[in-house]
N, CA, C and O atoms as CSV, one atom per row, in Angstrom:
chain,resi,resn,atom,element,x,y,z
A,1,UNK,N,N,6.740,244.543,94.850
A,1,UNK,CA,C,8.111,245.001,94.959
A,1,UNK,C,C,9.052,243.894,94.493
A,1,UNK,O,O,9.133,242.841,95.125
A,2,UNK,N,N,9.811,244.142,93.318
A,2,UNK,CA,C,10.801,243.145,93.107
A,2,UNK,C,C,12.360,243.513,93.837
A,2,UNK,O,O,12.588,244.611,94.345
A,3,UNK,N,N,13.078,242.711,93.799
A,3,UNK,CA,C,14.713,242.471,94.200
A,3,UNK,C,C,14.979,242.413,93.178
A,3,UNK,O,O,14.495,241.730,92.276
A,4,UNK,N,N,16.357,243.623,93.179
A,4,UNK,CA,C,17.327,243.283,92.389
A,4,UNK,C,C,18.603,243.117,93.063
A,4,UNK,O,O,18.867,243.403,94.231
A,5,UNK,N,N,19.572,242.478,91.924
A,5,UNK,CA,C,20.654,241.568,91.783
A,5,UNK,C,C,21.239,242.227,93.332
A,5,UNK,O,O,21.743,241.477,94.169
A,6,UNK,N,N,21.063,243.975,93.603
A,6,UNK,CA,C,21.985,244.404,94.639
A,6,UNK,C,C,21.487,243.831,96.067
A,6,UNK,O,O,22.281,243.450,96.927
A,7,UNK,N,N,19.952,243.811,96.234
A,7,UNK,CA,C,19.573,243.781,97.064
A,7,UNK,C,C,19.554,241.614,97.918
A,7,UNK,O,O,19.507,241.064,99.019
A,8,UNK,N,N,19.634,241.219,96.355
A,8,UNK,CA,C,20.204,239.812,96.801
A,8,UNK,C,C,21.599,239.908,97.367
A,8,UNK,O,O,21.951,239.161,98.280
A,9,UNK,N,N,22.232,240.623,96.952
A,9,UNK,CA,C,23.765,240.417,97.316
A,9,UNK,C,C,23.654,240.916,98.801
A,9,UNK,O,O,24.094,240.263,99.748
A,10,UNK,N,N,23.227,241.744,98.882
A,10,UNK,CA,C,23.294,242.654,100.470
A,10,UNK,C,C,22.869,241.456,101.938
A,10,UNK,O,O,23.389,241.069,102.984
A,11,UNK,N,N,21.399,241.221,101.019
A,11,UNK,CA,C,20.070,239.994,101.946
A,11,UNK,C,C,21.539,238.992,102.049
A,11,UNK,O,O,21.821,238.838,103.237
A,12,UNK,N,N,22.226,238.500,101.403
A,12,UNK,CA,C,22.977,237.202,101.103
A,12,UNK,C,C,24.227,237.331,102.175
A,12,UNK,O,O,24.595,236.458,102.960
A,13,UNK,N,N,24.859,238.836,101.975
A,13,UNK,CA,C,26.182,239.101,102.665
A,13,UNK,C,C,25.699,238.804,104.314
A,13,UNK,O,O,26.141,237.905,105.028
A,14,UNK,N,N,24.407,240.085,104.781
A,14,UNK,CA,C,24.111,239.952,106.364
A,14,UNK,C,C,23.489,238.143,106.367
A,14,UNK,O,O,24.168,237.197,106.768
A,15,UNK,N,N,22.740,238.089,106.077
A,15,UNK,CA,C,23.252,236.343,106.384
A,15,UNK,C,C,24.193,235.484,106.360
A,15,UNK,O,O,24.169,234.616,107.232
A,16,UNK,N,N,25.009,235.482,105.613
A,16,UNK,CA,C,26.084,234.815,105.890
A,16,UNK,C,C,27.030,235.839,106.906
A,16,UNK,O,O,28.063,235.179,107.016
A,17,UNK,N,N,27.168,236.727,107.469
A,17,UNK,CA,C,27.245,237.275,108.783
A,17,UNK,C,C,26.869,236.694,110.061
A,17,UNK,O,O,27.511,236.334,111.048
A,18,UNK,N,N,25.354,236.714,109.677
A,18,UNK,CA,C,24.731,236.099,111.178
A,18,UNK,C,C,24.782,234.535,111.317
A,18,UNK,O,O,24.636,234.077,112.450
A,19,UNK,N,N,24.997,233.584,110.149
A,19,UNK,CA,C,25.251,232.705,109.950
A,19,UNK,C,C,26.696,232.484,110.785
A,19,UNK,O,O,26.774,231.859,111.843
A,20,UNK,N,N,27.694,233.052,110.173
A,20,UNK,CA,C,29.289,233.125,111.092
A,20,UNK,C,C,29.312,233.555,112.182
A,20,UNK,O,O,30.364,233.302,112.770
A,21,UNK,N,N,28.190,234.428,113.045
A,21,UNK,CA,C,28.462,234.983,114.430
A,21,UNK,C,C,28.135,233.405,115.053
A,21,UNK,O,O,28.901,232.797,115.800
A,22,UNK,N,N,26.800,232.896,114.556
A,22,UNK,CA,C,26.298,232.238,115.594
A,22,UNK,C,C,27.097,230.728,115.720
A,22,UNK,O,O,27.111,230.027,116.732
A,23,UNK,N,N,27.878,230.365,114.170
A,23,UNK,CA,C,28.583,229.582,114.380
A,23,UNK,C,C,29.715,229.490,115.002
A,23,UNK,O,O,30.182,228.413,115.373
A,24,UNK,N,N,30.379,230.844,115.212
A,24,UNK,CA,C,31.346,231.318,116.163
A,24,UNK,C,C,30.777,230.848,118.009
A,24,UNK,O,O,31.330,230.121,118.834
A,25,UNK,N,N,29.702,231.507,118.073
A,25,UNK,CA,C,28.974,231.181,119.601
A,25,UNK,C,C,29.283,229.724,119.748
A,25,UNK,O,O,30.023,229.330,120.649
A,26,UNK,N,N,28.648,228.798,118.751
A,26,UNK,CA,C,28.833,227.388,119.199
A,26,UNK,C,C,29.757,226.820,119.068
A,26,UNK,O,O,29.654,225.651,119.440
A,27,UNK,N,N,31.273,227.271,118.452
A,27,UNK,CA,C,32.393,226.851,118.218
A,27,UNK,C,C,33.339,226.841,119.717
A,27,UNK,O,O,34.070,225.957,120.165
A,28,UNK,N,N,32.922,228.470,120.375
A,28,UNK,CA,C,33.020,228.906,121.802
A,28,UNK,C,C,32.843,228.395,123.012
A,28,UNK,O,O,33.651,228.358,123.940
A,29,UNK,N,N,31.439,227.888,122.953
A,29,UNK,CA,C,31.004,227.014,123.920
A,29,UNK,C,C,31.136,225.750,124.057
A,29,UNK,O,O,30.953,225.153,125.118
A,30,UNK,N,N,31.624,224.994,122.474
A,30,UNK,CA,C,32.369,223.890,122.693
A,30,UNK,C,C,33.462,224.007,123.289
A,30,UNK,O,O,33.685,223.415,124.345
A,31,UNK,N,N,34.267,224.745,122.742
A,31,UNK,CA,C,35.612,225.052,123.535
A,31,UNK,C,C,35.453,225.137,125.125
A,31,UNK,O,O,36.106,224.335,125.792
A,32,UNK,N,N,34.705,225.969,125.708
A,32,UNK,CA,C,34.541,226.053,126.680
A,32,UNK,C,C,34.108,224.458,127.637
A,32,UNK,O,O,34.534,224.110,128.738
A,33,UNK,N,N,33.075,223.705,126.665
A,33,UNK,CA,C,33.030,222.387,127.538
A,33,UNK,C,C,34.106,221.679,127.894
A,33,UNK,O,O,34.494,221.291,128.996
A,34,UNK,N,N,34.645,221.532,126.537
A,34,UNK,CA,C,35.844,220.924,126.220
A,34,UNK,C,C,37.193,220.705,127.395
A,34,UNK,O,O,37.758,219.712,127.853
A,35,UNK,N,N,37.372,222.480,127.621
A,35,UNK,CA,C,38.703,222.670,128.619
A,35,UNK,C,C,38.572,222.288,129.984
A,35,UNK,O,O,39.497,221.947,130.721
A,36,UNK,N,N,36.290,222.436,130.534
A,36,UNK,CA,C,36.459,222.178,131.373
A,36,UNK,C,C,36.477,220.372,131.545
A,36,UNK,O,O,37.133,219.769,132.394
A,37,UNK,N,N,35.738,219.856,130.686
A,37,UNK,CA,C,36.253,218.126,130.743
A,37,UNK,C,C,37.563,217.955,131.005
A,37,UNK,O,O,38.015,217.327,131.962
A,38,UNK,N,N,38.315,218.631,129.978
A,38,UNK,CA,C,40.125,218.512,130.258
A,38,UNK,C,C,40.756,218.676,131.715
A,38,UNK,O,O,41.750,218.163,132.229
A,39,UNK,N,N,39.844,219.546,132.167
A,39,UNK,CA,C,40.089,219.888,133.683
A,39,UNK,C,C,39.549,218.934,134.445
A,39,UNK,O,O,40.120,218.229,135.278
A,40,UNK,N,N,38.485,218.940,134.144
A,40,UNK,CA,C,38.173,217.648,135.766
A,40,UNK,C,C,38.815,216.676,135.379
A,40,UNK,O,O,39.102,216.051,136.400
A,41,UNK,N,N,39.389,215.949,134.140
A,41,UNK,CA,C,40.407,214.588,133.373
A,41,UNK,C,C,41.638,214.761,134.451
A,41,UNK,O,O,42.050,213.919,135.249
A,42,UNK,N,N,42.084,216.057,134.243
A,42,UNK,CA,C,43.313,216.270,134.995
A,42,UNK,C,C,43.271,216.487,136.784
A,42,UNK,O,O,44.221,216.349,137.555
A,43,UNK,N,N,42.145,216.787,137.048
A,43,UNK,CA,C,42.218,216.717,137.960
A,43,UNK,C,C,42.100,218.434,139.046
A,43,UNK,O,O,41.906,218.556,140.256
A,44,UNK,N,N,42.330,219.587,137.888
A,44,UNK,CA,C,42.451,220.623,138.297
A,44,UNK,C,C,40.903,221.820,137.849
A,44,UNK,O,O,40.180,221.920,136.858
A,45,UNK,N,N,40.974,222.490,139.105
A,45,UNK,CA,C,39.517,223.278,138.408
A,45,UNK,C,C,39.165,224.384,137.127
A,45,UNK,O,O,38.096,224.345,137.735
A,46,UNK,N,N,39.055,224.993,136.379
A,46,UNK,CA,C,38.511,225.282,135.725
A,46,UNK,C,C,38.028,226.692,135.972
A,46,UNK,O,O,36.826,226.881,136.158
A,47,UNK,N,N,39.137,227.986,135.989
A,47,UNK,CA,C,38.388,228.966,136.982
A,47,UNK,C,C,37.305,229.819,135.939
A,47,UNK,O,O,37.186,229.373,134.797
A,48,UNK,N,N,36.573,230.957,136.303
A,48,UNK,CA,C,35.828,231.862,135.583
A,48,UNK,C,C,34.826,230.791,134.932
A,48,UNK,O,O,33.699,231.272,135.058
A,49,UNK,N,N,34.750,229.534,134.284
A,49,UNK,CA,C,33.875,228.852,133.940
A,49,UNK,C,C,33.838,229.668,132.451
A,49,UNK,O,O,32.791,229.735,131.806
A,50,UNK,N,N,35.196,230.323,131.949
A,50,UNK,CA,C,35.608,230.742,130.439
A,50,UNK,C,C,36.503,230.108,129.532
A,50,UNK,O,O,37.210,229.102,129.587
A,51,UNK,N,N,36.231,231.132,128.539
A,51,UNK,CA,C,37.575,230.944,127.335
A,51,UNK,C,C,37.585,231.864,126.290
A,51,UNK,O,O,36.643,232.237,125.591
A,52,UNK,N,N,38.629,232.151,126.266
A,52,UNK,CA,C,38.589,233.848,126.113
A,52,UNK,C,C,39.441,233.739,123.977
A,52,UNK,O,O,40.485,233.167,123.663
A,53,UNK,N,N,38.799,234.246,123.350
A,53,UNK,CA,C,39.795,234.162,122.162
A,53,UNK,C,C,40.634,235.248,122.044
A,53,UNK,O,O,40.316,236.437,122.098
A,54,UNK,N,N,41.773,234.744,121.872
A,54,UNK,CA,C,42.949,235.122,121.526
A,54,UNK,C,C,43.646,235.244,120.108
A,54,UNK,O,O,44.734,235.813,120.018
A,55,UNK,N,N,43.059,234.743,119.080
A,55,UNK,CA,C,43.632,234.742,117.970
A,55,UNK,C,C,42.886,233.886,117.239
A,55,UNK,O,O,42.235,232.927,117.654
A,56,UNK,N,N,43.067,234.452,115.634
A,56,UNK,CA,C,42.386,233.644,114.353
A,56,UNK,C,C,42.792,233.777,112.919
A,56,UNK,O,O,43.103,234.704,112.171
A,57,UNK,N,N,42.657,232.403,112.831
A,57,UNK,CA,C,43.325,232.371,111.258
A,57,UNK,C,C,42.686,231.220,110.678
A,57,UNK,O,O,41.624,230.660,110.948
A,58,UNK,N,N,43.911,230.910,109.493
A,58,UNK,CA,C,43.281,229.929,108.340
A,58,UNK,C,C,44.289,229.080,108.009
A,58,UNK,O,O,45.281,229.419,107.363
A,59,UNK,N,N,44.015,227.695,108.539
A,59,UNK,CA,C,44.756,227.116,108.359
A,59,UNK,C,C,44.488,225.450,107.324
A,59,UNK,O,O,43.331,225.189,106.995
A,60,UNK,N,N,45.407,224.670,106.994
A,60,UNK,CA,C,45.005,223.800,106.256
A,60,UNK,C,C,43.940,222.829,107.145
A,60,UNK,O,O,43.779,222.933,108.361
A,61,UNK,N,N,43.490,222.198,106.569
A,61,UNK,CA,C,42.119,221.059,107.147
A,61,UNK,C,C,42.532,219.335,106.503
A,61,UNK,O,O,43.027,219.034,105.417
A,62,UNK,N,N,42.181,218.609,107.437
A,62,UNK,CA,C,42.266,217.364,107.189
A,62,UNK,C,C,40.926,217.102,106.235
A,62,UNK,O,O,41.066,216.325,105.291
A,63,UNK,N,N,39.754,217.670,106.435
A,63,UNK,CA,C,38.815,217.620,105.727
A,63,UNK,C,C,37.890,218.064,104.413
A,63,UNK,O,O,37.055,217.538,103.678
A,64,UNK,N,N,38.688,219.618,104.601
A,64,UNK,CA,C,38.367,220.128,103.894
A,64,UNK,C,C,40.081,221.115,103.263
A,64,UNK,O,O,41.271,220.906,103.497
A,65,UNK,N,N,39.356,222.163,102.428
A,65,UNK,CA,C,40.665,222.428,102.008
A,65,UNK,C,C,41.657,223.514,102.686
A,65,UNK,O,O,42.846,223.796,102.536
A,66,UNK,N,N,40.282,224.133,103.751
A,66,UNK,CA,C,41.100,225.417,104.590
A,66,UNK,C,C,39.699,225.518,105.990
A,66,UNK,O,O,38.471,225.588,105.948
A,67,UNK,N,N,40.344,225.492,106.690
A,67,UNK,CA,C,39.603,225.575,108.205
A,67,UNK,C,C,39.891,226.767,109.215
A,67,UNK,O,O,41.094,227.029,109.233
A,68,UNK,N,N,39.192,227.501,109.995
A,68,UNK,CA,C,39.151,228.520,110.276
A,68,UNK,C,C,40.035,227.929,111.987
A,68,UNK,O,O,39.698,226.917,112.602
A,69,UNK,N,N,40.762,228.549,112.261
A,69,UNK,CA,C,41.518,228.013,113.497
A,69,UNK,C,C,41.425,228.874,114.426
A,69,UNK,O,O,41.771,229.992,114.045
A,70,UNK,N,N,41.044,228.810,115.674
A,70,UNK,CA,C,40.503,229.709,116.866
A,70,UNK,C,C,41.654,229.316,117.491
A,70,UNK,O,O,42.254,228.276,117.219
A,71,UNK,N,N,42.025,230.215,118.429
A,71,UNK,CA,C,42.839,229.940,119.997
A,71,UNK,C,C,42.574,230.384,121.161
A,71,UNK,O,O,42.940,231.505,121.514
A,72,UNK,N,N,41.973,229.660,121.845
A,72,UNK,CA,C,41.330,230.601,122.824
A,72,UNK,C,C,42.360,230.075,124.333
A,72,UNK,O,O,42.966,229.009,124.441
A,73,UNK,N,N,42.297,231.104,125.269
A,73,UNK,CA,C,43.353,231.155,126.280
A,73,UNK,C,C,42.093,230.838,127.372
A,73,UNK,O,O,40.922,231.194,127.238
A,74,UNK,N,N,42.728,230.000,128.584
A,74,UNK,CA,C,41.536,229.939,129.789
A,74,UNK,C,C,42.401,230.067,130.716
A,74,UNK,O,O,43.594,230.159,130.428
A,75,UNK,N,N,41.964,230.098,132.002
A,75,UNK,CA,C,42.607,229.981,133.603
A,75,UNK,C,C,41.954,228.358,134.392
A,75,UNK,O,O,40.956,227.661,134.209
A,76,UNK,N,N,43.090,228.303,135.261
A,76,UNK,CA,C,42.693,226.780,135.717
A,76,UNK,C,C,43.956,227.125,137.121
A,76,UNK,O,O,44.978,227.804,137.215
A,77,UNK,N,N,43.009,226.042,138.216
A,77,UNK,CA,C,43.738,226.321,139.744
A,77,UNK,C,C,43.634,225.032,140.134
A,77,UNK,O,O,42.555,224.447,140.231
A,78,UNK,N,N,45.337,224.259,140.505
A,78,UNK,CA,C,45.792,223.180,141.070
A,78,UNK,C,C,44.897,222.810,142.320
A,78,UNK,O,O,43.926,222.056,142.399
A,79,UNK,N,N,45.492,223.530,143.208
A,79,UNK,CA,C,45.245,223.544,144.878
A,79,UNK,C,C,44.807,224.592,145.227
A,79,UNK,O,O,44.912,224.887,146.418
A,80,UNK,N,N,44.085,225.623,144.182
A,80,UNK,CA,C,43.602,227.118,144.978
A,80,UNK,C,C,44.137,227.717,145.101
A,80,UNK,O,O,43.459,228.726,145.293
A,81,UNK,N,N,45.617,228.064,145.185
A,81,UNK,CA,C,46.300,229.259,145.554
A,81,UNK,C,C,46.765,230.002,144.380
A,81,UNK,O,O,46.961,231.208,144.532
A,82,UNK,N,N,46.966,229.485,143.265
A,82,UNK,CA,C,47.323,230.208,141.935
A,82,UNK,C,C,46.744,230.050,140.581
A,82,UNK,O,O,46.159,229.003,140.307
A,83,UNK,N,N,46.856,230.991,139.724
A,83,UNK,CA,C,45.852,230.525,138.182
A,83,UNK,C,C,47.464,230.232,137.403
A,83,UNK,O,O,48.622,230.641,137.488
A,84,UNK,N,N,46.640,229.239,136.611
A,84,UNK,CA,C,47.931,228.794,135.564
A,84,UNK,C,C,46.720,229.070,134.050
A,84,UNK,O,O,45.523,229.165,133.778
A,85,UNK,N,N,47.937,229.093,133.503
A,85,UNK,CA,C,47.146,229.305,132.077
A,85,UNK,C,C,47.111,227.998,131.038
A,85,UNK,O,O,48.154,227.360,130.891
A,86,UNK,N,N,46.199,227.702,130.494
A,86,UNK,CA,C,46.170,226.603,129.381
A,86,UNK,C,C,45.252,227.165,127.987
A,86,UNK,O,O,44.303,227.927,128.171
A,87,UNK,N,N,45.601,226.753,126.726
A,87,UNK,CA,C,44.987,227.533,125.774
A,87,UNK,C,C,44.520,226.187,124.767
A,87,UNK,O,O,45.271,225.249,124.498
A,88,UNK,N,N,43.449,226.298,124.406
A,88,UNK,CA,C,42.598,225.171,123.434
A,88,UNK,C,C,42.571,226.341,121.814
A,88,UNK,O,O,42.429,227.506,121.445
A,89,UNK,N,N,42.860,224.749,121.277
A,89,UNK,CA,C,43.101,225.390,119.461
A,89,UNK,C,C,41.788,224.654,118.888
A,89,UNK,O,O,41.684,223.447,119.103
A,90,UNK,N,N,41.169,225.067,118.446
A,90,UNK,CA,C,39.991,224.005,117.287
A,90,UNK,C,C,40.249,224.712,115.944
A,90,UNK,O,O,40.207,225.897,115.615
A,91,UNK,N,N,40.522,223.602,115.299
A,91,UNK,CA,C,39.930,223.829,113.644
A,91,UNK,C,C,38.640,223.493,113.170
A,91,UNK,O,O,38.086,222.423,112.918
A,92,UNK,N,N,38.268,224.814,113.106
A,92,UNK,CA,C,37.163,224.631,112.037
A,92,UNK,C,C,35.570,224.247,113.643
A,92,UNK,O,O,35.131,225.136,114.372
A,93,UNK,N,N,35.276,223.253,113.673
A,93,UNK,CA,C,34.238,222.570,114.891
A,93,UNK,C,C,35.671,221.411,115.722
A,93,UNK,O,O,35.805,220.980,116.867
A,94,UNK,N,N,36.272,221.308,114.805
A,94,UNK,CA,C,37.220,220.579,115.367
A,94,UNK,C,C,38.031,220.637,116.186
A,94,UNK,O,O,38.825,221.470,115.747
A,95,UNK,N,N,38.695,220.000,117.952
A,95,UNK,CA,C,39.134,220.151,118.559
A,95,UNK,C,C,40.467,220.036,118.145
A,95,UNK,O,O,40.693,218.880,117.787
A,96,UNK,N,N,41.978,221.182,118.000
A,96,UNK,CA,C,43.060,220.280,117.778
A,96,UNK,C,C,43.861,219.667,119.034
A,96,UNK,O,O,44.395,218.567,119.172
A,97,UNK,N,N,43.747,220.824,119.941
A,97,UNK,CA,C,44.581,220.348,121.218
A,97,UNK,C,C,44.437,221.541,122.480
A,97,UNK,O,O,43.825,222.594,122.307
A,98,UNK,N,N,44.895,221.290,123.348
A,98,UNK,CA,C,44.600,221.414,124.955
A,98,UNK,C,C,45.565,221.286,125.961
A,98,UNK,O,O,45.585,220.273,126.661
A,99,UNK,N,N,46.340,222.169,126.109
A,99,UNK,CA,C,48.190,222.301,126.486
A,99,UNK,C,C,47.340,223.448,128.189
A,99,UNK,O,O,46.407,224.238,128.336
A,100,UNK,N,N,48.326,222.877,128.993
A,100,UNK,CA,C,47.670,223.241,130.385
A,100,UNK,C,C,49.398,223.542,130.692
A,100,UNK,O,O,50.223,222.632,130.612
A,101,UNK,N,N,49.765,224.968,131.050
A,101,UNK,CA,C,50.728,225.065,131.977
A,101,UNK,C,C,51.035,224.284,133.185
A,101,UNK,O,O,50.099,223.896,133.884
A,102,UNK,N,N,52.117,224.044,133.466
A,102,UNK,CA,C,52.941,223.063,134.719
A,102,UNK,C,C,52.522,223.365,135.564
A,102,UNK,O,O,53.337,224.193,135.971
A,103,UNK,N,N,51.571,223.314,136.413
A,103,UNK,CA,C,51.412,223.300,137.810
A,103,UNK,C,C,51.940,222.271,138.949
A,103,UNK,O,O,52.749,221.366,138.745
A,104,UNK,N,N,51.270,222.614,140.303
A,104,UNK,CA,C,51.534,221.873,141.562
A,104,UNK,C,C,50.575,221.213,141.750
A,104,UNK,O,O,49.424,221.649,141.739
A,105,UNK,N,N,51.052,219.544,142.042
A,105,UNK,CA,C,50.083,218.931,142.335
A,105,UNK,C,C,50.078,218.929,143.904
A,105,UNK,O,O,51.106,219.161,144.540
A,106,UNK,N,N,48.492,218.571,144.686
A,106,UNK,CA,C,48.851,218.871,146.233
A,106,UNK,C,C,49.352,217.550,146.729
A,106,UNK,O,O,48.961,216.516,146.189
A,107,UNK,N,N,50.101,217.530,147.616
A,107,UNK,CA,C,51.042,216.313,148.178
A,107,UNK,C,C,49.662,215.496,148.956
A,107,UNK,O,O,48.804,215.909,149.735
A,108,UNK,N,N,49.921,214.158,148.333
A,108,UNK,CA,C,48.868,213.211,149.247
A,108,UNK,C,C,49.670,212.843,150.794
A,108,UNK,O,O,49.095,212.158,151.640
């Protein structure tokens, strides 16, 4: 049985598919380490043990010429009584930043 030109293109497209899901998974779960390090840094917990995406695009790259930019939204609790929201951006594998809504710190 030979391949032709269509059947390379097809074999080529679903791989580079499953190629982008799974690099998506590990782009995710960095994120996810990431916010919770940011959290125990700060001092506050880290609720659901998530990070949820919220949005995606294409933006310029320090490295390359265009980088795929995730935003993913999480929950995080001061003193237990309320969720505040903070949202982590990565370009590309790259972390850009990690913005945590104003919370209460508990009075020593």
């Amino acid at each position: 049985m030979f391949l032709t030109i269509y059947d390379l293109i097809f074999f080529s497209v679903i791989a580079f598919a499953c190629y982008s899901i799974w690099q998506h998974n590990n782009i995710s779960l960095f994120a996810r380490a990431a916010a919770k390090r940011h959290c125990e840094k700060e001092g506050v917990q880290l609720l659901d043990q998530n990070v949820i995406l919220k949005r995606i695009g294409i933006t310029k790259s320090h490295r390359s010429l265009f980088a795929i930019k995730r935003k993913y939204a999480f929950e995080f609790s001061s003193v237990g009584d309320y969720r505040y929201k903070g949202s982590i951006v990565m370009h590309g594998k790259l972390l850009a930043h990690i913005e945590l809504a104003p919370f209460k710190t508990p009075m020593s």
